[in-house]
Backbone as a ProteinNet text record, in pm:
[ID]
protein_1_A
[PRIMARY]
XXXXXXXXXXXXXXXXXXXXXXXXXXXXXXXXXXXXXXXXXXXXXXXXXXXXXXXXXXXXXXXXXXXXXXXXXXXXXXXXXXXXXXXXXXXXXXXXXXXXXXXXXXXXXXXXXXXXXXXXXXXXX
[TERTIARY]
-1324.1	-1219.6	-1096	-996.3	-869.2	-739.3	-668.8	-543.3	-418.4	-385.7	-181.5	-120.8	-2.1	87.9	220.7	309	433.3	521.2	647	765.1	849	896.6	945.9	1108.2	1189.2	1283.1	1340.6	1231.7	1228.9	1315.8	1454.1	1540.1	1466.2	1410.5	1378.6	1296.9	1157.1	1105.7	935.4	803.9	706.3	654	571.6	537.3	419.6	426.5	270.3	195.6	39.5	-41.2	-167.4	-230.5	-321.3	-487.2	-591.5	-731.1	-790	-826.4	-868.6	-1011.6	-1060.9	-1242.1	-1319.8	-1445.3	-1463.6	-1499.1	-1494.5	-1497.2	-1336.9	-1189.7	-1122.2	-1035.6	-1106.6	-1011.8	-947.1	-856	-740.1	-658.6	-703	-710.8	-561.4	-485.5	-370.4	-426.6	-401.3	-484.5	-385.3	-445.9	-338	-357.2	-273.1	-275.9	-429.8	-494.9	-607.5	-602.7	-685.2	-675.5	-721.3	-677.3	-653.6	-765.7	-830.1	-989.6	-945.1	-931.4	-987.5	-829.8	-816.4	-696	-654.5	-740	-677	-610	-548.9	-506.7	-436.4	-300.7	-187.9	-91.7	-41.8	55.8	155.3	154.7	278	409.1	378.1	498.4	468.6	577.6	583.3	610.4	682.4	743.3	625.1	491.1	395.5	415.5	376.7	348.8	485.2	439.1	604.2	527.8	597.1	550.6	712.3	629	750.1	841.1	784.9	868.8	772.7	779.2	691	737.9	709.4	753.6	668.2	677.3	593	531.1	589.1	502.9	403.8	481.3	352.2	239.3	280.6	127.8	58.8	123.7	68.7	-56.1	32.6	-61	-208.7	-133.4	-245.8	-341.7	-327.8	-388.3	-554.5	-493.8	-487.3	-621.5	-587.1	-630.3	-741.8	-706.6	-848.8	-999.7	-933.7	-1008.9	-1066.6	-998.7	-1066.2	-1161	-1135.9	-1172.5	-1309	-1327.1	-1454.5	-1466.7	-1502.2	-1524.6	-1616.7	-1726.2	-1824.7	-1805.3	-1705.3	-1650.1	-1526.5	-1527.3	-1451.3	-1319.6	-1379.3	-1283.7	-1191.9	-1178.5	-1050.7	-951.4	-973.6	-884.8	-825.1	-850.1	-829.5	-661.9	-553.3	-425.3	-427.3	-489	-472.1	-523.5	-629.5	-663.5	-534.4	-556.1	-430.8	-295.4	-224.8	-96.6	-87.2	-242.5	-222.6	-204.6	-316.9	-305.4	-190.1	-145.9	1.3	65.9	93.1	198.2	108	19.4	-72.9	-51.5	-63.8	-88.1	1.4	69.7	144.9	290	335.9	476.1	560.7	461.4	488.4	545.1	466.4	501	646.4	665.4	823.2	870.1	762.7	791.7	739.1	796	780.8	673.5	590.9	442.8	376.6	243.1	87.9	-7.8	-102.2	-230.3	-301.7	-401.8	-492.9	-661.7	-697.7	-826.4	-914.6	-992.9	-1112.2	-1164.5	-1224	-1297.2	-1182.2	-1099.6	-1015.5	-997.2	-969.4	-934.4	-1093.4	-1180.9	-1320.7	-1322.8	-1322.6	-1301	-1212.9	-1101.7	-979	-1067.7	-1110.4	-1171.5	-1253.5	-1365.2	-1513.3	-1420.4	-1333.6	-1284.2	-1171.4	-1110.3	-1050.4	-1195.6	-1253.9	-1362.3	-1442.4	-1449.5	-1467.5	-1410.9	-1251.4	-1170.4	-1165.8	-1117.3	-1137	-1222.3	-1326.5	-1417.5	-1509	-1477.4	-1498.9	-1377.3	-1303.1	-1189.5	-1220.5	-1317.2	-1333.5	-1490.9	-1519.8	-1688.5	-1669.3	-1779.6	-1790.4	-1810.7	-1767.1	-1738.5	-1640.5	-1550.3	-1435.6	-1384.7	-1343.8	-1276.3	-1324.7	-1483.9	-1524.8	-1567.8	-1531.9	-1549.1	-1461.1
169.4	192.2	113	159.6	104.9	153.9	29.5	90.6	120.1	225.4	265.8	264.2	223.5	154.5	258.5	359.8	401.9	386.5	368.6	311.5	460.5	543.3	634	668.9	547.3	532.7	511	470.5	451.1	367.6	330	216.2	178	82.1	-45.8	12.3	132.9	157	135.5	171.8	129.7	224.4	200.6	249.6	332.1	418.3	491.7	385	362.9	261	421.5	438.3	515.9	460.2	478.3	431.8	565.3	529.2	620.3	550	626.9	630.9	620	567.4	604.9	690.9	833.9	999.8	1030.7	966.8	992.2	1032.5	1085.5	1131.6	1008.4	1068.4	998.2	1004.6	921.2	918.2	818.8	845.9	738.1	655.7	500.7	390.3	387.4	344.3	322	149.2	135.2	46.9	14.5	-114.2	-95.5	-188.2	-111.7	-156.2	-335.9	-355.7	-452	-475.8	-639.3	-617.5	-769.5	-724.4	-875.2	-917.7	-1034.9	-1053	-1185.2	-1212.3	-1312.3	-1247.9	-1146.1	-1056.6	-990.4	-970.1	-899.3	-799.9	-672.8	-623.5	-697.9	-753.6	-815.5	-696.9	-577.2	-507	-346.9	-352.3	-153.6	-110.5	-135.1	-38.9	10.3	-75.1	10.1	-123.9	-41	-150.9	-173	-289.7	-358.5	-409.3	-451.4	-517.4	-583.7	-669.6	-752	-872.4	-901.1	-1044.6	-1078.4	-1173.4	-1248.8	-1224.1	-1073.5	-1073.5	-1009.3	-928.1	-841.7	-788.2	-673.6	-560.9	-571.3	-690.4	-716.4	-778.7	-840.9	-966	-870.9	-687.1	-617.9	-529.5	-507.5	-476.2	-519.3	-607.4	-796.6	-776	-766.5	-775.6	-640.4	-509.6	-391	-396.1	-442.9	-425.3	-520.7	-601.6	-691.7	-640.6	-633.5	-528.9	-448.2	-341.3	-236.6	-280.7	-356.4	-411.8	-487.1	-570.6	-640.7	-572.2	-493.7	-438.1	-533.3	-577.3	-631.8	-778.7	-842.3	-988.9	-1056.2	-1069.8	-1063.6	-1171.6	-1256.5	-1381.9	-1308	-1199.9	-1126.7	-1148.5	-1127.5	-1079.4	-1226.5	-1320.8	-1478.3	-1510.6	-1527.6	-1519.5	-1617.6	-1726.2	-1846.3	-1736.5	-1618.3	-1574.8	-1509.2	-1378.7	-1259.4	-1312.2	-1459.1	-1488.5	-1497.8	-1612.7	-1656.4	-1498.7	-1388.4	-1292.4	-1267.2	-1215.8	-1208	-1293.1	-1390.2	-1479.7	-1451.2	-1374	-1449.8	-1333.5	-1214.8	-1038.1	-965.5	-953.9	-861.9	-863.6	-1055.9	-1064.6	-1045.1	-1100.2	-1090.3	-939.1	-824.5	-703.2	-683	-659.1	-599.1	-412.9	-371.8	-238	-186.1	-20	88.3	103	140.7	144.5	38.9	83	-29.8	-11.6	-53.5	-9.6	-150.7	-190.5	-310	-279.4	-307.8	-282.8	-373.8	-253.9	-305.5	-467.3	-439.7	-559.5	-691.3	-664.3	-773.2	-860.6	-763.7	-808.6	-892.1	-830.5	-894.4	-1037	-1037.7	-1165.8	-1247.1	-1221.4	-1309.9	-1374.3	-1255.1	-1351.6	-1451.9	-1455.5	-1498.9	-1663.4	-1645.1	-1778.7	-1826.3	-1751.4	-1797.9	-1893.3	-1793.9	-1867.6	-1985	-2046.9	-2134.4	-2302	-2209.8	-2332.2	-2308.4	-2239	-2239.9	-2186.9	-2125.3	-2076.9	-2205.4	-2334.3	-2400.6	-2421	-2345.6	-2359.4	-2275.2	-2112.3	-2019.1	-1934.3	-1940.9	-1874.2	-1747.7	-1668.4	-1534.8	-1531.7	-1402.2	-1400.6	-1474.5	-1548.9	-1572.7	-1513.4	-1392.4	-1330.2	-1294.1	-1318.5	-1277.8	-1409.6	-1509.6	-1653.6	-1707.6
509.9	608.5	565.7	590.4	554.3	714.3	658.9	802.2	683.7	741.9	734.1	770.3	710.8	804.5	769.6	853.6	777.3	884	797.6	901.8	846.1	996.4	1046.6	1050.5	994.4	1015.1	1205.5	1285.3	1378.9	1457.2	1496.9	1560.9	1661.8	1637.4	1742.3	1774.6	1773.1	1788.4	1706.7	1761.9	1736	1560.7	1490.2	1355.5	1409.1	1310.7	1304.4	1219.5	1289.8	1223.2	1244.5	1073.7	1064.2	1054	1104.8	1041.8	941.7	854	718.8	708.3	721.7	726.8	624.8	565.9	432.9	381.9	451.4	366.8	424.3	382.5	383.7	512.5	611.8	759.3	819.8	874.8	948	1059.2	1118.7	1300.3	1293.1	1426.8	1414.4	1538.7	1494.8	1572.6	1673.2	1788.5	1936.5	1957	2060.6	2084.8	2186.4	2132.8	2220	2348.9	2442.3	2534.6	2604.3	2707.6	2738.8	2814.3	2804.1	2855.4	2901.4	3110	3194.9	3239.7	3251.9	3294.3	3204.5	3093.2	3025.3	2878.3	2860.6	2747.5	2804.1	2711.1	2784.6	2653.4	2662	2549	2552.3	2437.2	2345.2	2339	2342.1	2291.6	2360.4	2411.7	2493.4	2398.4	2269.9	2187.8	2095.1	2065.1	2005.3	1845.1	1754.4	1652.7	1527.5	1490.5	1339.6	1272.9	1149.9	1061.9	1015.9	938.6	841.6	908.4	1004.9	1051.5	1188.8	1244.4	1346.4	1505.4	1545.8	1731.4	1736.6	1865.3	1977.3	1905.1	1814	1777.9	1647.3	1527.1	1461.6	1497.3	1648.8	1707.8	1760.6	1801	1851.8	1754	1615.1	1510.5	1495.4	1457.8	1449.1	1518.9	1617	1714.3	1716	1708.7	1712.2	1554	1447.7	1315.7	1315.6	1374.3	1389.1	1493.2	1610.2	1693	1616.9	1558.1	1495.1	1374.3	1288.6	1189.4	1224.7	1316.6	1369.9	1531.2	1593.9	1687.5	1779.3	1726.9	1789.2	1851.5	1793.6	1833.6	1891.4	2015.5	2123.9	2059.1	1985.1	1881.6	1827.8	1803.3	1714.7	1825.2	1970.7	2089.2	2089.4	2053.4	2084.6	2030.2	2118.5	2032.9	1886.7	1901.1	1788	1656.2	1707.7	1592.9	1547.4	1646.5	1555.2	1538.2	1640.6	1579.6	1447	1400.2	1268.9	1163	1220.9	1144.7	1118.5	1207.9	1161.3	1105.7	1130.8	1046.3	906.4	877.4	728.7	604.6	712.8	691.9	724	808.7	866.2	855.8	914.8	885.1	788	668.1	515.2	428.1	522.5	483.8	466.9	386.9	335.4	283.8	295.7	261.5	379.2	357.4	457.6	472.8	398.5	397.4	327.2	373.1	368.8	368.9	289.8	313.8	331.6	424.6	434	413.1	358.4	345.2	495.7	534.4	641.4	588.1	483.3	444.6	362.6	383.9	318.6	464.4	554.5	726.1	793.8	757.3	781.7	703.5	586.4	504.8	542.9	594.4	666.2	804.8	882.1	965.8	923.4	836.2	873.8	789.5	736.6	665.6	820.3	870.3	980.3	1128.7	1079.8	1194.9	1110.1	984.9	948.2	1006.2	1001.1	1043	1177.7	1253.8	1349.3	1487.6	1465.1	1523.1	1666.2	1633.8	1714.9	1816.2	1842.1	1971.7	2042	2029.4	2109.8	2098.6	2201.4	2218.1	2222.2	2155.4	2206.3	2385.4	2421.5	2540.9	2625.7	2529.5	2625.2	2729.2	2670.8	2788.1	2879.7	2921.1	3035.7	3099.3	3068.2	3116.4	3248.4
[MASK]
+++++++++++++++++++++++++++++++++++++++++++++++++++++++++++++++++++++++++++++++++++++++++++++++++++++++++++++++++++++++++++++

């Protein structure tokens, strides 16, 4: 699995972010939903890349979710800010491709260092 990223020539507006499957199909990722009352959208306009506000923390956010589904720690802001500032902000071109498992590996070394600030099941705590 891999995500795509293409910028639309869109003013101030959100990017198409694609998920590509591993027999190739391609679904366009949404913004995912919001679970409890301790998680909130960063951005109405939908998703950015290439510098540090709303819509890349919204990416971030969005790519990790999808990327580890099963572990509520992706939803944790300390995680996906850092994502972003690490992955996302850095982007400088129109398009992108991130690999699933490059984003999995980012975590399991992010939860090295920091995995003792947040329990699974936070958000229902």
């Amino acid at each position: 699995m891999k995500f795509r990223g293409y910028r639309q020539g869109q003013a101030g507006g959100g990017c198409l972010v694609s998920i590509v499957d591993d027999f190739g199909d391609e679904r366009v990722m949404g913004l995912p939903p919001i679970k409890a009352g301790r998680e909130f959208r960063h951005s109405p306009d939908g998703f950015q890349w290439g510098y540090a506000g709303s819509g890349p923390a919204e990416l971030a956010r969005a790519i990790l979710i999808a990327a580890v589904p099963d572990d509520d720690r992706v939803r944790y802001p300390l995680c996906y800010q850092k994502f972003k500032a690490e992955a996302i902000a850095p982007i400088r071109r129109d398009e992108f491709v991130i690999e699933a498992k490059a984003v999995q590996e980012w975590y399991e070394a992010w939860l090295v260092e920091h995995g003792d600030r947040v329990e699974r099941g936070w958000l229902d705590a």
